[in-house]
N, C-alpha and C positions, 0 to 999 in steps of 0.2 A: 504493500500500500504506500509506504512511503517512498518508495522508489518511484512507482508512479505519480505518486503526489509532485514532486520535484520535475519531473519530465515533462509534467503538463504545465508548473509555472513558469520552467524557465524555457518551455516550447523545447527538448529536444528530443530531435526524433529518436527512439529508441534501436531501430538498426542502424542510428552511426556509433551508438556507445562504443562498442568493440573498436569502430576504427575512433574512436577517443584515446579510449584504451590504449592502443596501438602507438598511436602519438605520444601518450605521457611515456611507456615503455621506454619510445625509443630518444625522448629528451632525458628520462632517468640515465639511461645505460650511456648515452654519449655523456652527459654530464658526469659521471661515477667516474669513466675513464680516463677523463681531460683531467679532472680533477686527481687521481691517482698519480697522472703522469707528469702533472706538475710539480706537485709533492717529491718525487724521484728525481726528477732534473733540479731543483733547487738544491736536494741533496746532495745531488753527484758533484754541483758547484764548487761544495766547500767539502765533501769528503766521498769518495766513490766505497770505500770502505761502508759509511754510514748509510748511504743510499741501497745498498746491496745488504745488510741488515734489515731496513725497512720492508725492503721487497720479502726476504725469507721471513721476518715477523707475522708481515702482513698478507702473505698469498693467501692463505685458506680462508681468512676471512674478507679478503675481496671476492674470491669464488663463490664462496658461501650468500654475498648481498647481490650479483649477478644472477645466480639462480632465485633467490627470493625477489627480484624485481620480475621477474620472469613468471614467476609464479602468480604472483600477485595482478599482476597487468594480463598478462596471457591467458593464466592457469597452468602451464607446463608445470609436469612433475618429473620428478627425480627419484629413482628407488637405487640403492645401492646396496649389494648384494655377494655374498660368499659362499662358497660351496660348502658343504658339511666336511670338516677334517684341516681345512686349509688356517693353517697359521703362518704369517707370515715373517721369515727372519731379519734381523737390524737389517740389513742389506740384501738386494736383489736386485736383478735389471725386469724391467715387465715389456712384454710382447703383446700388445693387441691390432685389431684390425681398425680401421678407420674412415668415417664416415663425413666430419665436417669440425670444423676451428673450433664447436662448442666440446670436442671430444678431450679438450687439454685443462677447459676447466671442470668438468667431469670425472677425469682422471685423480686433478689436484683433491677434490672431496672426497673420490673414493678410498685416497692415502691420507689421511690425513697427520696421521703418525710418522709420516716418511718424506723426508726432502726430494721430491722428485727434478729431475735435467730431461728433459724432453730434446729428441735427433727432429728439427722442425727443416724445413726451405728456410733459406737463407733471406728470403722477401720479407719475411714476416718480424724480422729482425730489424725493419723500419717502417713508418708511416701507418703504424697501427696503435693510437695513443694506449698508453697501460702496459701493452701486452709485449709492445717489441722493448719496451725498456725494463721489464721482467725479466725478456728472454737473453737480454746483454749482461745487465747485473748479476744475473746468477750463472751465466755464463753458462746455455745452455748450447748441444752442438748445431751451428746454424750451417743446413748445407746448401752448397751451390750445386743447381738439378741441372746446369749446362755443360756436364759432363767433366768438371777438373778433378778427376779424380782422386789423385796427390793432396790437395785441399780436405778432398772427404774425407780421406783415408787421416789426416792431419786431426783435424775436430776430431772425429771418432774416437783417437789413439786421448786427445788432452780430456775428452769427454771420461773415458774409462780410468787414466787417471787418478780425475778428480773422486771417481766415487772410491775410490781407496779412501776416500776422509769420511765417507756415510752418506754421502746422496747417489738415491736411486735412481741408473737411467731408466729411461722410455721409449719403445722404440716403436712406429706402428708398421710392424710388417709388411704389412701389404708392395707401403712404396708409394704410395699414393694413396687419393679419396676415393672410396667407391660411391659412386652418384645413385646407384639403386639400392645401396641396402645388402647386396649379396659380397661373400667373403673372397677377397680375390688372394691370389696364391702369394705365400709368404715367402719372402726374402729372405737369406740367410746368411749375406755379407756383412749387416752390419753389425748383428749380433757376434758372429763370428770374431768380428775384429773385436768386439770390446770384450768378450769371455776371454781372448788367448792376451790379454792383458790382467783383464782382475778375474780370475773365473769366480762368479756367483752365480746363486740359483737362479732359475728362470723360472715368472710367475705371469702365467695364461692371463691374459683378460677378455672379455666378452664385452662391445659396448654398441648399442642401440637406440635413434631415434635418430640420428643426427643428418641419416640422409635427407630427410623429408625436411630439411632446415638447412641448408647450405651455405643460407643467404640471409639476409637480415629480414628483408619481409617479407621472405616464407616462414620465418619465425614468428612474426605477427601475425598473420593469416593464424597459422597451424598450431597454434601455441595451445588454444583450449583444447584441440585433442591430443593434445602429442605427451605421450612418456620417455623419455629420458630411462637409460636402464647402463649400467655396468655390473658388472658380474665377475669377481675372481674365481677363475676356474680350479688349478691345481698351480703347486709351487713343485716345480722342477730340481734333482738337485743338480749341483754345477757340476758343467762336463763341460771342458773345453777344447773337445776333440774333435777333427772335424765331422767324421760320422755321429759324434756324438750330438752336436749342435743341429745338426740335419735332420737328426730323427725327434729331439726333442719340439723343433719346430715345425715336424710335420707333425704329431701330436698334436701340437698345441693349435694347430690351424684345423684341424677336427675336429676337436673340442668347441672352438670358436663357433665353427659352422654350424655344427649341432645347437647351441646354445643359441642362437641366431631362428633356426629353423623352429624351434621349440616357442620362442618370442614372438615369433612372425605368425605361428598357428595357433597359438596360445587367446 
């Protein structure tokens, strides 16, 4: 009643609310991230140490009000999800498959106990306020897809590294976004390179929704039906062999699909 009370005072029409909706959404989420990004660069000013504190302080709970604006404006939910048996140890690298740029902060909520370094394109690494001065400060590996190989191979090696000190890479197998939804066949170079530096276990992940979202307003559109799902499969333990790497991530690209196939008929 009061809803309609209000709609009739101030004359609006009730099928534009959603695209109201839509609008505050998408002034919330650009304003959250200008303002993030501010906050980082002022920091970096006077100390890039300080600024790179800020960002590891603050990621999960920047994640955390991106999906609640999300929720709140759109309806999009999030369920996050573990298999029965699955603990996860201080360190691991994780392998999932990938659907769209919402899958990194998805990712970030479903670890939230774990410093995650995500292997992203090297684009993303500018002129995406919040996210690329994230992915510089914490010194995530940013690779160049125009084939420098030596480059990749470079990141990857300071990526693996770094998690000798306790952050978790990320890696999403496939190699690219899948546009439909379905699991496209996993890689097994970059993993490779980072196990025959730190071997750690390897921890499946399953993650869901993001293809129907690629873009900023098919997220607005699709927001009121859409679920958001991640899902730790199994924790692998470390082999850094290369049959060894081979079969664990065909495993785990099985797993995926299955758990995919289960989502989709479910």
């Amino acid at each position: 009643m009061r809803t309609s009370f209000l709609l009739t005072v101030f004359k609006i029409d009730w099928r534009q609310v959603p695209v109201m909706r839509s609008i505050v959404f998408v002034i919330c989420l650009l304003g959250s991230l200008f303002y993030w990004d501010l906050q980082m660069k002022l920091l970096a000013l006077f100390s890039y140490r300080s600024a790179r504190a800020f960002a590891d302080r603050r990621l999960y709970a920047m994640a955390s009000w991106l999906f609640n604006l999300a929720h709140v404006y759109l309806g999009l939910r999030i369920v996050i999800e573990r298999s029965p048996g699955v603990e996860l140890p201080d360190r691991f690298v994780v392998v999932a498959n990938h659907q769209s740029l919402i899958d990194i902060v998805a990712v970030v909520l479903a670890l939230p106990c774990h410093p995650v370094r995500f292997v992203a394109k090297k684009e993303l690494g500018h002129w995406f306020p919040a996210v690329s001065m994230v992915l510089r400060l914490q010194r995530h590996a940013l690779i160049d897809r125009s084939g420098n190989r030596e480059a990749t191979m470079r990141e990857l090696d300071r990526l693996a590294r770094r998690s000798r000190g306790g952050t978790c890479p990320v890696i999403f197998a496939e190699g690219t976004r899948s546009r439909t939804g379905e699991v496209l066949p996993f890689q097994t170079g970059a993993i490779r390179r980072i196990v025959s530096i730190n071997s750690l276990p390897i921890v499946a992940m399953a993650i869901d929704g993001g293809h129907r979202v690629s873009r900023l307003m098919e997220l607005s559109a699709r927001g009121a039906h859409l679920v958001y799902r991640t899902r730790l499969l199994k924790v692998f333990p470390a082999d850094s062999s290369k049959g060894g790497v081979a079969a664990t991530l065909k495993q785990a690209e099985s797993m995926v699909r299955g758990q995919l196939e289960e989502w989709h008929c479910g």
